[in-house]
C-alpha positions in Angstrom: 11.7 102.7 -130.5 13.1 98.8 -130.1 12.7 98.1 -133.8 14.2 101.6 -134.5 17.2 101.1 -132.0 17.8 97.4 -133.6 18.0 98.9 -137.0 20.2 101.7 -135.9 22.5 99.1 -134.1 22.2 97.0 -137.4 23.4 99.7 -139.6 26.6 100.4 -136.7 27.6 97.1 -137.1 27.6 96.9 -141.1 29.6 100.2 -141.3 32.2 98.6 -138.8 32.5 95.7 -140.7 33.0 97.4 -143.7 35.6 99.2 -142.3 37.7 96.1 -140.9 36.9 94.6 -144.2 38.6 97.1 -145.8 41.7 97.1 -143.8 42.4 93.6 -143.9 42.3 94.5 -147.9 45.0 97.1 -147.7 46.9 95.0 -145.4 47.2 92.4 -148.3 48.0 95.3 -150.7 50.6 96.5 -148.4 52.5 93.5 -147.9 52.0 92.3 -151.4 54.4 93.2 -154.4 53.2 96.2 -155.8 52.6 96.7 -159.9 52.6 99.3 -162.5 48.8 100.3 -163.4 48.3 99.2 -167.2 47.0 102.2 -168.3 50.6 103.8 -167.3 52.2 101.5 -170.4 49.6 100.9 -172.6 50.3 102.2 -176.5 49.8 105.9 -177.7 46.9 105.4 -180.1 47.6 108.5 -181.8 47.8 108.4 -185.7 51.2 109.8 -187.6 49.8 112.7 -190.1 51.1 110.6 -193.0 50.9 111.5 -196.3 51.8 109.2 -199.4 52.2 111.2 -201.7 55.3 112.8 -199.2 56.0 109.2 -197.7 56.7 107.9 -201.3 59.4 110.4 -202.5 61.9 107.8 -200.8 62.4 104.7 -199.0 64.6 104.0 -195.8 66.9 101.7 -198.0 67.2 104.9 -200.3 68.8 106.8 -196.9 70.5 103.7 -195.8 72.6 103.8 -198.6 74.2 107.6 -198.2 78.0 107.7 -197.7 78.3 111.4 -197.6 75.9 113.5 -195.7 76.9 117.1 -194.9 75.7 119.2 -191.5 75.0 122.2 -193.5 75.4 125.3 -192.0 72.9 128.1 -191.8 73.8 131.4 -193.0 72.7 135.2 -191.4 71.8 138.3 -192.5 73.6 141.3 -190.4 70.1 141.3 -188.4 70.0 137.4 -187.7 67.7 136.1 -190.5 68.4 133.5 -192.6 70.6 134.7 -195.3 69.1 131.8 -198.0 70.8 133.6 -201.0 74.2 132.4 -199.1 72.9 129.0 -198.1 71.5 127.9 -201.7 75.0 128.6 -202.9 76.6 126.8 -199.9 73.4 124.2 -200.9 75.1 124.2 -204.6 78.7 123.2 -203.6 78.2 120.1 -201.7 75.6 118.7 -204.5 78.3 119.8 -207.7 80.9 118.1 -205.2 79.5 114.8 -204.7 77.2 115.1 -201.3 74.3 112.4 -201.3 72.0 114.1 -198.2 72.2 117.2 -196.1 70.9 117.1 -192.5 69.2 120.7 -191.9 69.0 122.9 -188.8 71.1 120.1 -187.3 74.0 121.2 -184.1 75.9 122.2 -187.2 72.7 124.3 -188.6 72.2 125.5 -185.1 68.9 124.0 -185.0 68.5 124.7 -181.1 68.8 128.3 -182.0 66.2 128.4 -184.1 62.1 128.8 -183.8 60.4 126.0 -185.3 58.7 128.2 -187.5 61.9 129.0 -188.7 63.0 125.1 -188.7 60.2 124.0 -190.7 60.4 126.7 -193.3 63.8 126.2 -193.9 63.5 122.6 -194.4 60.4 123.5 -196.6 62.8 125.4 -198.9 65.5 122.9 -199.2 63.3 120.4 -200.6 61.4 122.3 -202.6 64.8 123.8 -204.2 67.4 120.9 -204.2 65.2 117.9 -203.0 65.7 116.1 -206.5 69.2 116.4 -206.0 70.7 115.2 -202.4 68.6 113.8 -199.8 67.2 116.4 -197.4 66.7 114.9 -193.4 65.5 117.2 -191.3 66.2 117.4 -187.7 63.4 117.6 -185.6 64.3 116.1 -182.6 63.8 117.8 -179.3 63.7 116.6 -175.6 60.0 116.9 -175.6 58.4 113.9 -177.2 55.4 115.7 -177.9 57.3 118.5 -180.0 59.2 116.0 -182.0 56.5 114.3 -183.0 55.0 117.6 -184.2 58.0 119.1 -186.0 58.5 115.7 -187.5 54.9 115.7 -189.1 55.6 119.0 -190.1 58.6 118.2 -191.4 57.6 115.5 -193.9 54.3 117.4 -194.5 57.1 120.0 -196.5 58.5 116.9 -198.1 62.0 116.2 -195.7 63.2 112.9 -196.9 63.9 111.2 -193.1 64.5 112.9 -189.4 67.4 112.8 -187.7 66.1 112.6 -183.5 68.8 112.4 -180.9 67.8 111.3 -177.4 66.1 113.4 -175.0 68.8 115.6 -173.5 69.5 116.9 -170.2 66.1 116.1 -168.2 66.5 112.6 -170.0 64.9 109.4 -169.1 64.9 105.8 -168.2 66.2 102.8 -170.8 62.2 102.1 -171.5 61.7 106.1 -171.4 64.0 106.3 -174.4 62.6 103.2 -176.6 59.2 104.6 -175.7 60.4 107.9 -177.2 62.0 106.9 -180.4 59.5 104.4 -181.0 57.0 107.5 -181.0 59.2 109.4 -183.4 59.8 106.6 -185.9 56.1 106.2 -186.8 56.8 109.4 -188.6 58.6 108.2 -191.7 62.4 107.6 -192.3 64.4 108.1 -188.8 68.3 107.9 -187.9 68.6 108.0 -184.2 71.4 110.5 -183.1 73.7 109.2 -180.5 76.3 111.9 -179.2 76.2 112.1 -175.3 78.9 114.7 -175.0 76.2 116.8 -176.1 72.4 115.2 -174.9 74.6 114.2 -171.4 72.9 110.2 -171.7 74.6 107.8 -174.2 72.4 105.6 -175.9 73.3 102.3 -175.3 73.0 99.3 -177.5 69.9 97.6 -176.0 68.0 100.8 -176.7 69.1 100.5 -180.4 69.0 97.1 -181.1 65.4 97.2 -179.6 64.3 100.4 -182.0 66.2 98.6 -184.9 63.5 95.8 -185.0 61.0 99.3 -187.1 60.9 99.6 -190.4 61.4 103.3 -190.2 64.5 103.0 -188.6 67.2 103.7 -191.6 70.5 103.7 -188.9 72.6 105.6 -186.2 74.5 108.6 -186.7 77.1 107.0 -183.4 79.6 109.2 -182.0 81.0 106.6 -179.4 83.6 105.4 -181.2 84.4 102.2 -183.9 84.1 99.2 -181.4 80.8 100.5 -180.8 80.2 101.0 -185.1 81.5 97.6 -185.4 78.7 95.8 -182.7 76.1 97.6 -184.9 77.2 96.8 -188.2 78.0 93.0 -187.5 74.4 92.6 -185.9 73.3 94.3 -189.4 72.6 98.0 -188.7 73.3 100.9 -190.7 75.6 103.2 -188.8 77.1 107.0 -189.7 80.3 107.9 -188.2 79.8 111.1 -186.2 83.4 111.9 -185.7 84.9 113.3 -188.8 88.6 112.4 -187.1 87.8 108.7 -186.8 85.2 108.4 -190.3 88.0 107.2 -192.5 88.2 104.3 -190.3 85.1 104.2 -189.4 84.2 103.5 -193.4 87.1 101.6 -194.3 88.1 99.3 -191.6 84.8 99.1 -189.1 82.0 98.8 -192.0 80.5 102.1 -191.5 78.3 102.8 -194.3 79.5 106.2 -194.2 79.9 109.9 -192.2 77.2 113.0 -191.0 80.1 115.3 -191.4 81.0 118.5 -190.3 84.2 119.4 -192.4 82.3 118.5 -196.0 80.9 122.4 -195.4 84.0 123.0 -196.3 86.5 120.4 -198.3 82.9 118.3 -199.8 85.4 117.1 -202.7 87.8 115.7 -200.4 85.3 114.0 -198.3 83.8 112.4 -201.0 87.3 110.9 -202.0 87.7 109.3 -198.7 84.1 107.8 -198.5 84.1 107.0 -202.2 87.5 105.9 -203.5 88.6 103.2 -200.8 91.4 103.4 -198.3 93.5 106.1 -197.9 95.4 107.0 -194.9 97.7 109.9 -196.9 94.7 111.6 -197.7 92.9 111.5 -193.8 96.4 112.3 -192.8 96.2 115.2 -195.3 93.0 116.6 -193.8 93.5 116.0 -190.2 95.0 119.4 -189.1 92.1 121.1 -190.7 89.6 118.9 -188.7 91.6 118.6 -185.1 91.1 122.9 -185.9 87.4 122.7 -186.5 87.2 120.9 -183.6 89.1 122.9 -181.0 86.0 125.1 -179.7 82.5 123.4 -179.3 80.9 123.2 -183.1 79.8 125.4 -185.2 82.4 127.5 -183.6 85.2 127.0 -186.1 83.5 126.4 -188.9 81.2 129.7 -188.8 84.9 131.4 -188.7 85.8 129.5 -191.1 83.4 130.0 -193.9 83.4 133.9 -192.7 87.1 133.9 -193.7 86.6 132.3 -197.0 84.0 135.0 -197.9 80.9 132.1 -198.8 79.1 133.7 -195.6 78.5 136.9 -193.7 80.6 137.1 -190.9 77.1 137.0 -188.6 77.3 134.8 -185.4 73.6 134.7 -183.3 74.8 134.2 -179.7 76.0 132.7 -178.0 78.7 131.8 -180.9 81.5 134.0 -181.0 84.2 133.5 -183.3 87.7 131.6 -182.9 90.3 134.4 -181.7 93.1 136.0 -183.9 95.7 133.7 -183.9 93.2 130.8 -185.0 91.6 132.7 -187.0 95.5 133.3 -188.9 96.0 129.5 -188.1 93.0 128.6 -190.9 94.6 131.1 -193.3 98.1 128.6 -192.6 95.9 125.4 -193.1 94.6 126.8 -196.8 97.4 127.5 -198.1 98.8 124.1 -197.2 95.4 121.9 -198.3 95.1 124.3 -201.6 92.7 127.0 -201.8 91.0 125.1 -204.8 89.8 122.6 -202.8 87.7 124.6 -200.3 83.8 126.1 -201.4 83.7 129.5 -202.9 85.8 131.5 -205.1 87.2 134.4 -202.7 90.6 134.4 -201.2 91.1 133.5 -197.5 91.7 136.3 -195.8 91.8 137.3 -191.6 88.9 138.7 -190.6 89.3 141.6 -187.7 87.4 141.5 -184.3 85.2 144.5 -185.9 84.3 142.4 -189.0 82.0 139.9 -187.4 78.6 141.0 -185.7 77.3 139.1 -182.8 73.4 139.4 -182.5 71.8 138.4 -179.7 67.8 139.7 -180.8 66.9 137.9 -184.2 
């Protein structure tokens, strides 16, 4: 019974000093500076689903050197689908008229409105129908990292030239979130980063991009924060896209933008091209500045939807939430092609004002 209660008394005080062993421990770890686990930062080993054959249709100094890339917009049947007989002849029109690259299922395209089902299969068919002709980048970003790096395999899987990826929007993240992000997405393939904050709600800032810049998939920034900002980029040697048709003449000519993701070229591609082609000309953005302050007036694709409605190139078919510009805009664009020349719009149908009852607004598609 001695030895017994010895061993017993033994085995108390081990356990006891154990346990004061242990707090002195997380004493020290309580008062000491705490750090970041390394598993919590260590790489993602995952492997893009590359495929050479795709990767070697182009090369991110052949989409560095665009100067007109269109936001093409994506036609509807009466029952929401994808009217493609309308978009391959919208398609047509920017290529005859001069446009280098088309960004698909963009804001413009109304991307966020789509499945990616849907997404995919439409950048599928742009490739495989004009992808020797203009540059086809599809946009696959998303504000799940996980879902843009699976529409963007997808994406160059159908043959897309390079992905346009914004920033993830309105949960968005920390400064080392958002290089962590795009430096997922650029092992893809070709990649221009998307900066427009009035949209996403978070700007990209410069640190973010000059820290991304350092890939070789990176081909440039499509920057909607004005021309100082365009000028930073461009003198530290970065490709940059205006985002702002008012401000891309500029932007081109007098900041050293290489050229504009535009909005208007749906509409006026000829004229577009002039300005990013043929040197200065202020007459010329003057000329067209009343047709893009209108564009602009509603949140895009707002006017331009309207727009091309009223010049007959699409069905008058808006998938909610878009609703059409009212009446008297609606006769303002009528004023505005008769002033710029009919000629110089896409399609061949007079402009005419479309009644409330012409346009149907589907909400199940």
């Amino acid at each position: 019974m001695a030895v017994s209660s010895i061993c017993q008394l033994s085995s108390l005080e081990s356990t006891a000093l154990q346990s004061i062993a242990r707090s002195e421990k997380l004493v020290v770890r309580r008062t000491g500076r705490w750090k970041s686990p390394q598993a919590a930062v260590v790489a993602d080993f995952h492997l893009p689903m590359r495929s050479l054959e795709v990767k070697n249709r182009t090369s991110v100094d052949d989409i560095k050197g665009l100067r007109l890339i269109t936001a093409i917009k994506t036609p509807y049947l009466p029952d929401g689908r994808f009217d493609l007989e309308a978009y391959d002849s919208l398609m047509h029109m920017q290529i005859l008229n001069g446009a280098e690259g088309v960004i698909v299922g963009g804001t413009t395209g109304e991307g966020h409105l789509m499945s990616w089902d849907e997404h995919i299969m439409l950048i599928g068919h742009t490739v495989n129908c004009f992808g020797s002709s203009v540059k086809v980048i599809g946009n696959t970003g998303s504000n799940s990292t996980r879902e843009a790096i699976h529409a963007s395999e997808q994406g160059f899987a159908v043959g897309m030239h390079a992905a346009l990826h914004i920033n993830p929007y309105y949960g968005k993240t920390s400064m080392q979130g958002m290089v962590a992000h795009f430096e997922s997405v650029l092992s893809m393939g070709p990649t221009i980063i998307y900066n427009v904050p009035s949209r996403t709600g978070q700007d990209i800032p410069p640190s973010v991009i000059h820290t991304v810049s350092q890939n070789p998939n990176m081909a440039g920034v499509k920057e909607c924060m004005g021309n100082d900002r365009i000028k930073d980029y461009v003198d530290k040697g970065i490709t940059i896209w205006s985002g702002n048709d008012d401000e891309c003449h500029d932007s081109r000519w007098a900041y050293g933008a290489t050229g504009v993701i535009s909005v208007t070229s749906n509409l006026v591609p000829g004229l577009m091209h002039e300005m990013m082609f043929r040197g200065k000309s202020p007459s010329l953005n003057s000329k067209l500045m009343p047709l893009i302050k209108w564009l602009f007036r509603e949140p895009n694709p707002i006017g331009l939807n309207t727009a091309l409605a009223q010049l007959g190139v699409i069905r008058p078919v808006f998938r909610l939430p878009y609703v059409p510009l009212p009446l008297a805009k609606r006769l303002e664009f009528v004023h505005i092609v008769e002033e710029l020349g009919r000629e110089n719009f896409v399609g061949d149908k007079d402009v005419k004002v479309l009644d409330d009852h012409d346009f149907t607004l589907v909400g199940r598609y």
